[in-house]
N, C-alpha and C positions, 0 to 999 in steps of 0.2 A: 252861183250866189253873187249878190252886188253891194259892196262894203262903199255905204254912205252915211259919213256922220258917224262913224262909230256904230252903225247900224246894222246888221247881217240881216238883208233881204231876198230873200229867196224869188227863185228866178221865174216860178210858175206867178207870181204876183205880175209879172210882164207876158207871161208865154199863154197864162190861160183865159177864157172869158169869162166874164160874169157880171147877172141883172137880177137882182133879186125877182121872182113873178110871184107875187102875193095871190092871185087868184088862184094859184096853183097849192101853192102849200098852206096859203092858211099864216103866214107867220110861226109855224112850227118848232122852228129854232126858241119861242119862248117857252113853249112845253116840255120838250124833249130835252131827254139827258138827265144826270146823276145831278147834277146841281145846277145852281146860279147860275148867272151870270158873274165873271170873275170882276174884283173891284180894287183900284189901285190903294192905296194909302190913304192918300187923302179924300178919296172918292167916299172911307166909310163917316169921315167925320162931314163930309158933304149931306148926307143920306139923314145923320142926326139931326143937322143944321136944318133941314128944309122940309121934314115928314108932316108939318101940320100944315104945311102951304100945297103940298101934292095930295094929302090923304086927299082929298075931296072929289079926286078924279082915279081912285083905288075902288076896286070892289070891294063887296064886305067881305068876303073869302081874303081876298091879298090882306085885308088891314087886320082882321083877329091872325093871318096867319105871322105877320109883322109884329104884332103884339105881342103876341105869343115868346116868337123866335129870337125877336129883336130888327133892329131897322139893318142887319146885315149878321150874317153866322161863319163861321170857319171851316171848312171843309178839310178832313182830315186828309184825305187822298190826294190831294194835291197842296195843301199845307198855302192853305190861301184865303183870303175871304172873297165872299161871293153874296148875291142876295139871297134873300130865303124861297123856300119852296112852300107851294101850300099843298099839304101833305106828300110831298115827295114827287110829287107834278109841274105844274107849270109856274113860273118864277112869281113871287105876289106882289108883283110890281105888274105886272100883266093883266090886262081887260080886255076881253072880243067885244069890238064894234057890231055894228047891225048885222053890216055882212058877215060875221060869223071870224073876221080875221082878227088875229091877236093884234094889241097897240101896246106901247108901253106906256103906262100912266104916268113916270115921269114925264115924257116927251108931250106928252098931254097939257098938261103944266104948262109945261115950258111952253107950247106952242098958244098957251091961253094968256102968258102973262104973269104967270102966277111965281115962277121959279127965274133962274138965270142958268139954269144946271139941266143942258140937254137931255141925257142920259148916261150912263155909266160909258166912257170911251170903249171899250171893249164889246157892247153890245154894238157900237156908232161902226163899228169898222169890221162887224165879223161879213164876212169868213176870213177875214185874217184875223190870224193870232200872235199875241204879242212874247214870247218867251224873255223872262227877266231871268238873270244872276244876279241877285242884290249885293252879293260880296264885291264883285268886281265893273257891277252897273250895265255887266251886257247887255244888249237887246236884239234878240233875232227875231221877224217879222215870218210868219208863215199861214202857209193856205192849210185852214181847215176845210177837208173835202169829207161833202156828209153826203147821203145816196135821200137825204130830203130838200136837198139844192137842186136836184137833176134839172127842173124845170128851169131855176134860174142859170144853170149850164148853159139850156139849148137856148134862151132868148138872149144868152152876152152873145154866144156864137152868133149868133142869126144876125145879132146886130153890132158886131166884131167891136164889143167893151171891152177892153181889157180888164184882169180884176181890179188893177190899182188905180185905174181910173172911175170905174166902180166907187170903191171908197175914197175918193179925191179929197170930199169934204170935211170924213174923219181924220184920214190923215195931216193936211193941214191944221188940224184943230188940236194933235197931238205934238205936231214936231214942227209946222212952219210954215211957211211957204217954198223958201229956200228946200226944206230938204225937198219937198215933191218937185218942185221944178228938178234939182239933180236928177229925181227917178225918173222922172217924165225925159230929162237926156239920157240916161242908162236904157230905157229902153228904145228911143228911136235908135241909139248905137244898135241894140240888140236886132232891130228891126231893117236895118242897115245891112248889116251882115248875114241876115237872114235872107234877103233880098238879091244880093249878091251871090252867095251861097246858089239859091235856085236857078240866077241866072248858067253860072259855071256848070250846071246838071245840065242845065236844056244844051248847053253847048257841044 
């Protein structure tokens, strides 16, 4: 693990690859699963704030299912809020493009103009996840590994991304620049030693 900023980052964020491959999956990760997307704090009163400026780039499924539910629901099982589902499917903040791939209708927005509000951080930065202790403010960073990534596995390999450079973008957008530059020294170290390490085998 690598303790930056009060941060516990796990170590597969530097050791493993990853590319998202959208022609391969589909954008999946906005269908699948028990619920939302998870939403910080102020992320739910962002969602209030801005639903008549996004709806216009929502399908009609996401906006009666938002209607319905409300612009964000609670999820028991993890005791967190998240966005809603429309009927227990895919998040209704979600639209398929022509090609058939999922978009996020925020991000739609946002990239029209219309919003200032990317997308919910947690969607900007998965496969990493963010574990909170609200009592004591901890935050552990971790790789969610799904077997509907596989494709985006084999093109980080191929094209030797690391995952945290992968999400570079969210991360700065979360915690800094400062703190990624540390990660980005935590793993050349890592990568340092790793190096050396091989050398000492062939010897």
């Amino acid at each position: 693990m690598i303790w930056i900023e009060g941060k516990l980052v796990s170590d597969a964020l530097v050791e493993e690859y990853f590319a998202c491959q959208l022609s391969a999956c589909k954008g999946a990760c906005c269908w699948e699963g028990d619920s939302g997307a998870p939403l910080e704090p102020a992320e739910t009163a962002t969602l209030e704030a801005i639903y008549e400026q996004i709806k216009p780039f929502l399908s009609p499924a996401g906006i009666a299912a938002i209607e319905r539910q409300g612009k964000y629901v609670r999820y028991e099982e993890s005791d967190e809020y998240g966005t809603p589902l429309i009927d227990g499917g895919p998040c209704a903040y979600m639209v398929l493009g022509a090609d058939g791939i999922a978009q996020c209708g925020i991000e739609r927005a946002y990239r029209a103009g219309a919003t200032d509000f990317q997308k919910p951080i947690s969607c900007h930065l998965y496969p990493v996840r963010v574990n909170h202790n609200p009592e004591t403010g901890f935050e552990a960073l971790n790789y969610h590994q799904w077997d509907i990534c596989s494709a985006a596995c084999q093109r980080g390999e191929a094209e030797k991304i690391p995952l945290y450079q992968f999400v570079r973008e969210a991360l700065v957008r979360k915690y800094g620049q400062e703190f990624y530059d540390a990660l980005e020294g935590a793993a050349e170290f890592w990568r340092q030693q790793k190096r050396e390490a091989t050398t000492e085998e062939e010897i």
